[in-house]
Structure formats: C-alpha cells, structure tokens
N, C-alpha and C positions, 0 to 999 in steps of 0.2 A: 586567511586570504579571501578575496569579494570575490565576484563570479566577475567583473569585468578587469580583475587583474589576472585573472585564470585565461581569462579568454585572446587579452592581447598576450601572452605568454604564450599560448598553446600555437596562434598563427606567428609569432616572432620566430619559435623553434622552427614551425614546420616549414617556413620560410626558407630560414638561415641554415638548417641542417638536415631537411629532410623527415626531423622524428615527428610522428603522428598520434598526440596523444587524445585519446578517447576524453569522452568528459567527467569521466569517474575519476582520474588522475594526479586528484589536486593532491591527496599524501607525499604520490612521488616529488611533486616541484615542492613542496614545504620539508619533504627530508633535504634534496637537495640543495633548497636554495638559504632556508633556514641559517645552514652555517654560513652560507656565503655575505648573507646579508650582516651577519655580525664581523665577520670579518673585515668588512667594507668602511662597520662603524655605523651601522643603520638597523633603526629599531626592528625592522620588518620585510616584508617581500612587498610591501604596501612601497614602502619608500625607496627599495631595490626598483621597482617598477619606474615609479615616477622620475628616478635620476636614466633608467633607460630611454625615456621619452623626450627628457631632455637633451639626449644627443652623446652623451657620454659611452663612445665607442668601447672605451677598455671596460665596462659593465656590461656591453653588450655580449664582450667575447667571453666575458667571465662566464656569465650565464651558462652561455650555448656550452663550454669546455664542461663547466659542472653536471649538466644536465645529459649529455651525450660520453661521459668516459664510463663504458664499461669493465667489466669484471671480466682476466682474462689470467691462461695459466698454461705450462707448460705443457705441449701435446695431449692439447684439450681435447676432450673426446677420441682419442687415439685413432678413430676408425680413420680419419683422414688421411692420419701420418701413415698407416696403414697400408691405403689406396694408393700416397704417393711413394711408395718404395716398393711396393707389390704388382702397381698396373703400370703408373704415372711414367716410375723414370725407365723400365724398361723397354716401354713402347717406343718413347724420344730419345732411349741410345738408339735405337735401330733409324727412327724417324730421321734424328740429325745429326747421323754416322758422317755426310757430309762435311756439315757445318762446325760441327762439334762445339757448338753451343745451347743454353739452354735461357729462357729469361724467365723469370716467375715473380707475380705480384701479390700482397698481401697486401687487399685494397683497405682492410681494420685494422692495421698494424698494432696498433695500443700501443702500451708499453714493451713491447719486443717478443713476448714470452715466443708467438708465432713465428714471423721468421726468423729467431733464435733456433726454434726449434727445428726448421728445414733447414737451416745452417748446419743444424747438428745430424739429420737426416742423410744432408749432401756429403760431409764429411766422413759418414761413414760407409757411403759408397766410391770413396776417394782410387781406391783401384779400377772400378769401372771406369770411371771418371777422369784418367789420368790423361791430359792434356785436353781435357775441356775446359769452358770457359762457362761457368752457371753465376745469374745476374740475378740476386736477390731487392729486388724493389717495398719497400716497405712505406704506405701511403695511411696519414691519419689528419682528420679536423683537426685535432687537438695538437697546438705546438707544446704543450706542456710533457704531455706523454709520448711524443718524438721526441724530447731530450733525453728522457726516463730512458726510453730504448737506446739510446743513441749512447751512454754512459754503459748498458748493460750492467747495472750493476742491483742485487736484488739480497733481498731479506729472509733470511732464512723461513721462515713461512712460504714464502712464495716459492725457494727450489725445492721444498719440499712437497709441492704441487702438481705431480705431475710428471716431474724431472726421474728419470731412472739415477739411482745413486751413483753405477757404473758411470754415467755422463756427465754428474754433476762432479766426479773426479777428474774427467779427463779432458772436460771443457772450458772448468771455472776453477780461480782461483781463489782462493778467503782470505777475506782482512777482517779482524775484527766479528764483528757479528753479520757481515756482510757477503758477497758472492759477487765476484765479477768475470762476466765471460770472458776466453781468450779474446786478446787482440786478433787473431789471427781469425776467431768467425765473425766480432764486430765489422771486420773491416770488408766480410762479404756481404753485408745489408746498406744498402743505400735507402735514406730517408729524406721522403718529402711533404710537406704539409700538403694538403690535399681534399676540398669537399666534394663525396661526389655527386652533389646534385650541378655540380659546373665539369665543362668540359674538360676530358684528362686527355684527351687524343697526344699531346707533348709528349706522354710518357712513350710512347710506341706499341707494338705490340710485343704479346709477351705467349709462351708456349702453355703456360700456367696461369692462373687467377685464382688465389683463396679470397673470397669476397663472403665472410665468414663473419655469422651473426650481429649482423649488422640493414641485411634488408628487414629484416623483422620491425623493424620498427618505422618503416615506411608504408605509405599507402599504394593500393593496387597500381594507379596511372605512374606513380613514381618508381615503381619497381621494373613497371615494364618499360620503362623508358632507359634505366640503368642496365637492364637486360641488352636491350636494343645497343645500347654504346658499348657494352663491354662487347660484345660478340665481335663488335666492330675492331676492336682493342687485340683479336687473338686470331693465332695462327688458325686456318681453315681446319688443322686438325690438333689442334689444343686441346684444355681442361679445365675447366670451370669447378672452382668445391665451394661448395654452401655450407651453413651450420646443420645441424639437426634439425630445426622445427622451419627450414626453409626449403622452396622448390620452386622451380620452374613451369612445373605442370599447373594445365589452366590459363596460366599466363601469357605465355609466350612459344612459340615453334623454333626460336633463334637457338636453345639448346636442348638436346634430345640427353634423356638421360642415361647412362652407365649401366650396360647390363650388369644386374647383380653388386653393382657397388653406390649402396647408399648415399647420396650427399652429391654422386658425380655427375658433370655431364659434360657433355661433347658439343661441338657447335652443328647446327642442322636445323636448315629451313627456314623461311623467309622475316624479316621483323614484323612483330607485332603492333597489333593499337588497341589505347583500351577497349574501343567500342569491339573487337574481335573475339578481345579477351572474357567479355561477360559473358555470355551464351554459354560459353566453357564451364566458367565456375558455375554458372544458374546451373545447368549438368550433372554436375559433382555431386551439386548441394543438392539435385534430389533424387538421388541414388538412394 
C-alpha cells in the first residue's frame, strides 16, 4: 500500500467513523482490508481505494464496517458487570422507586455479547425488579453486527468466552454447534444503527450509558465532544462506564468519576472544550 492510499484512508475513516489512526498503521488497514479487497474481486487496496473515489457508496461502507468491528465477549472484563449489580441498580431501585423504570444504553453494542449480558444481569435481579420496566438500547456503526446481535445466535467458542456455564444453561438454547439466546432476553434489547460522531439526541435519555471501548480510538477534540453529548443524553444522576484503558480525567468536568469503582462515573460540572482540556493533560504529562 503507497503512502497516498494510507493517507486518503486514514481521513476517509477518521471522517466517516471517528477512528484515528496514527501513521505507523498501515499493517492494521492491510490485515483488514487485504481480505476485503479480494473478496470484492480486486487485486489490491491499490484498486479497493480507487473504486472508493469513484463514488461507489457500498465500498465505502464496506471499508468503514471492516475496519471499525471489534472484538467483543461476554461480560468482558467483569469489573463492569460488577459495578452494575453492586452500585448501579441498587442506587436506581431507590432513585426510580417512583418511576419504576430504568433505560440503559450500550453505545458499542457489537454483536450483542454486551447487552446480552445486562440482559442476563437484569434477569437475575428479576425479584428486585418485579414490575419495573428496564430499556435495553443497543447502538452500533455497523449494520452487519446489529444483525449478529439481533439473531443472538453464537458459536460455541464465543459462549465459551466469558459466559458463566450456569447462564449459558439457563439462557440459551443449542442447535447443532450453535447457541441461541432465549427469546424472552432478545426481545429486551432494541437495536439501532448508530454513528457517534452524528447527533443521537432521538434516542432520549437514558439512567445508564456503557459507551465501552470504543473512544479509544478517537482523538482528544472528538472525545470531548462525545463526552459533551452524552452527558447531555443522561439523567442528572446517572452512570456513565467506559472500557479499561479509557477516562474522562483531563478531558472533560461533564463526568466526575466513582469513588472506588474503576471505569465509572457520574455526571458533574460544566461541558468541556478542547482548548480547556490541554492544560489538563500538559499537567498530567508532567507529573
């Protein structure tokens, strides 16, 4: 691959999806695009490019989906699932003893493994829970892996990921070499295509946000900007969870984070701008 098919590449993605790739990169788009471009029928990423430029929409989208689906599994890193069974829903039975509802979003939804797995969380706080009303929103770029989810239906490899065996009995059923969730938690996840570098405001707001390894691959102004609208997106005392190698800190004052529990935070204090944001991180950086 030349350095000027790297280079319209690198602003086409960061454009179209937000992903910000450094210029050391080019392995990643040549594992990724390599197969694509055979699949296509085209010698190369040489000529994957040039049919892009030509205007050919359904190679645009191909691109971006191959390039942006990550790798994703059932109560990933547990500490989350964790948080939300330990701080999350106990704080919002009390909160919205009222209401007796609850809405939660999973802004990377992937292919389900995620709110599959708070499906399977909410489910087994089904006695707390009894005659509430909990709203599983599941939002991804990619239409291809909103189907995936939307069938629940996975390979043994993948329930083996993660999945406690207790739950992979009493949630899913098997055909063949296959696993499919009960009807009865598919039908608590609603799925919507979704980028979020464009406005989500339609969706409403929500008590919950897993917005979960997915800024990591953004740059600083676009983080704080996603920051900025999610806050906007959630109850004044909601929950925001991020992956592991992601924070709010430096960046923005919109969410303050969880005593004592890694990954979380709370909504608190005014929206950020990048020009606010630097001085923060210059700080950090020379601690």
């Amino acid at each position: 691959m030349n350095l000027p098919d790297y280079e319209y590449l690198r602003k086409l993605l960061k454009d179209r999806s937000g992903l910000d790739l450094s210029a050391d990169k080019q392995y990643l788009i040549e594992s990724r695009l390599l197969p694509l471009s055979r699949q296509c029928g085209l010698a190369g990423i040489s000529e994957l490019v040039q049919k892009m430029k030509g205007g050919s929409a359904s190679t645009i989208a191909q691109v971006v989906e191959a390039m942006t689906t990550n790798e994703t599994f059932f109560f990933r890193d547990k500490v989350p699932f964790d948080h939300f069974r330990d701080a999350i829903m106990p704080e919002l039975l009390k909160a919205r003893a009222g209401r007796k509802s609850v809405r939660i979003w999973c802004a990377a939804g992937s292919t389900g493994q995620e709110p599959y797995s708070l499906a399977m969380c909410v489910k087994e706080m089904s006695a707390a829970l009894a005659g509430w009303r909990v709203e599983i929103v599941a939002t991804d770029l990619s239409q291809e892996v909103l189907e995936k989810s939307k069938a629940g239906i996975y390979s043994q490899f993948e329930v083996q990921r993660g999945l406690p065996i207790q739950l992979l009995v009493k949630y899913f059923k098997q055909s063949g070499e296959f696993w499919q969730i009960n009807a009865d938690l598919r039908a608590m996840v609603q799925h919507r295509q979704l980028n979020l570098l464009h406005d989500f405001s339609q969706l409403g707001v929500f008590d919950v946000i897993f917005c979960r390894n997915v800024l990591i691959y953004f740059d600083q102004d676009t983080k704080i900007n996603i920051f900025n609208r999610l806050a906007r997106s959630m109850e004044a005392d909601g929950f925001l969870v991020l992956g592991a190698a992601e924070t709010v800190v430096g960046l923005t004052d919109t969410f303050k984070p969880y005593p004592e529990k890694r990954g979380l935070y709370r909504p608190g204090g005014a929206p950020a701008t990048a020009a606010a944001a630097m001085p923060k991180i210059a700080a950090m950086a020379g601690r």
